[in-house]
C-alpha positions as a Markdown table, in Angstrom:
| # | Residue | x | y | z |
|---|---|---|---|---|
| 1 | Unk | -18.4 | -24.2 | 22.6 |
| 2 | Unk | -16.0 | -26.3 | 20.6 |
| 3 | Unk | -13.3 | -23.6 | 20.0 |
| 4 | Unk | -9.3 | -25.3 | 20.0 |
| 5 | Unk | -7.4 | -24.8 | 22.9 |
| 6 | Unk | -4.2 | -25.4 | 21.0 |
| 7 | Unk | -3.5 | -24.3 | 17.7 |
| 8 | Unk | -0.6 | -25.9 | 15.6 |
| 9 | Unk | 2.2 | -23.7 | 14.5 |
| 10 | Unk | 0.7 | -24.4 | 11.0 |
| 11 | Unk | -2.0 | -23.1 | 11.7 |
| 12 | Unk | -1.1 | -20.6 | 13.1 |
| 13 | Unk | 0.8 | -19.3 | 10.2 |
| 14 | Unk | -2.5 | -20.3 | 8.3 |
| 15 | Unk | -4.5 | -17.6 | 10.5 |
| 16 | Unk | -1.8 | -14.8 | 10.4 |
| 17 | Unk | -2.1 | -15.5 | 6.4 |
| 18 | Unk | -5.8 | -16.0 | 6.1 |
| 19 | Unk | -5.9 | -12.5 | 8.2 |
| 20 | Unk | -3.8 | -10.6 | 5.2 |
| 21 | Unk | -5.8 | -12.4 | 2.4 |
| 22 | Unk | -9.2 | -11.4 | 4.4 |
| 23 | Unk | -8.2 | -7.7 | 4.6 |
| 24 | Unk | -7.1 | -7.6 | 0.8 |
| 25 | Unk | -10.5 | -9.3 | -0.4 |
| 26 | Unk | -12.8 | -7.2 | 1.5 |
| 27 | Unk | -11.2 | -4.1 | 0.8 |
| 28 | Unk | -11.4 | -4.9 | -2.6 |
| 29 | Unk | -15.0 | -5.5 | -2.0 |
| 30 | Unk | -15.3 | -1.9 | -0.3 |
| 31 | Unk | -14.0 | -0.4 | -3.6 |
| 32 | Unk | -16.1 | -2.2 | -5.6 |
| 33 | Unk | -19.4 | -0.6 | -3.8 |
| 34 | Unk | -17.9 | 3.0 | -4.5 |
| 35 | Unk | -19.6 | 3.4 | -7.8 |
| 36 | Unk | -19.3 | 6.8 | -8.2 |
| 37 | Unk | -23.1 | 7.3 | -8.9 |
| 38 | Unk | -23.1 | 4.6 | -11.9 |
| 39 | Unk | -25.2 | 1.5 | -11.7 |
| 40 | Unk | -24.1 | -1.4 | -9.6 |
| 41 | Unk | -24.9 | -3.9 | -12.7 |
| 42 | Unk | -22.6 | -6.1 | -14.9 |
| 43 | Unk | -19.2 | -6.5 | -14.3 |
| 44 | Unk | -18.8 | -4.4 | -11.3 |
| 45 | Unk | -21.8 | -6.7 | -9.8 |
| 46 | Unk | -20.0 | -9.9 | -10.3 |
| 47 | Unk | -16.6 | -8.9 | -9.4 |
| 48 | Unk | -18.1 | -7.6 | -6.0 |
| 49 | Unk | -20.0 | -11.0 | -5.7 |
| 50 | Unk | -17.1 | -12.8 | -6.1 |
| 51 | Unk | -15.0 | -10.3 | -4.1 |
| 52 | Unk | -17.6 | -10.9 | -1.0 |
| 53 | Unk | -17.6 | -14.9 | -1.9 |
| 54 | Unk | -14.0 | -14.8 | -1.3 |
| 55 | Unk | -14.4 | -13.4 | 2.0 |
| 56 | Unk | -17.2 | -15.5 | 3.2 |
| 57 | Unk | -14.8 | -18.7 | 2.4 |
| 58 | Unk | -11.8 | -16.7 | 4.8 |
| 59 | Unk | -14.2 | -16.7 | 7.6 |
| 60 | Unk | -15.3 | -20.1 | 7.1 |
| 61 | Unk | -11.3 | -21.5 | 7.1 |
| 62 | Unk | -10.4 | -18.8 | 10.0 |
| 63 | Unk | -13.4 | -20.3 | 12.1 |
| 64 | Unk | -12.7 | -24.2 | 11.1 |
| 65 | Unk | -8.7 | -23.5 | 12.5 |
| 66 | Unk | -10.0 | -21.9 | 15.5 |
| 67 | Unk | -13.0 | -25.0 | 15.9 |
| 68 | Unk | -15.7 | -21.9 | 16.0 |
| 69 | Unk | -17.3 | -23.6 | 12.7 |
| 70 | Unk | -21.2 | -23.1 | 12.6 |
| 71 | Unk | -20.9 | -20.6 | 15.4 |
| 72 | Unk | -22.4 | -16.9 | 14.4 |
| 73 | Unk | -19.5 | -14.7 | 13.6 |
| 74 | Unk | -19.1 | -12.8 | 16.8 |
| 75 | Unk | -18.7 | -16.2 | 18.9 |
């Protein structure tokens, strides 16, 4: 495993602000998917895609900091 040992301060405040900017992006996701019974087509599609792009690209920063890059996400 190639995870860090030691993480700068920088980083650190990276993480703690990556973790805020994860939970905003994938709740915003959540609400997306509550459709209410209408179709899951147009712009609610593509803001969710974007909405779960975003979150994807967190993880992959988070797991780069923490050297767990290309590890599956429960490593």
């Amino acid at each position: 495993m190639n995870q860090r040992t030691f993480i700068t301060p920088e980083d650190a405040a990276e993480l703690r602000h990556l973790t805020v900017e994860y939970e905003r992006a994938f709740l915003h996701a959540v609400a997306l998917l509550k459709t209410g019974g209408e179709s899951f087509t147009g712009e609610r599609l593509r803001l969710f895609l974007e909405a779960d792009a975003k979150t994807g690209e967190i993880v992959r920063r988070i797991k780069e900091i923490q050297g767990t890059a290309g590890l599956s996400w429960d490593a």
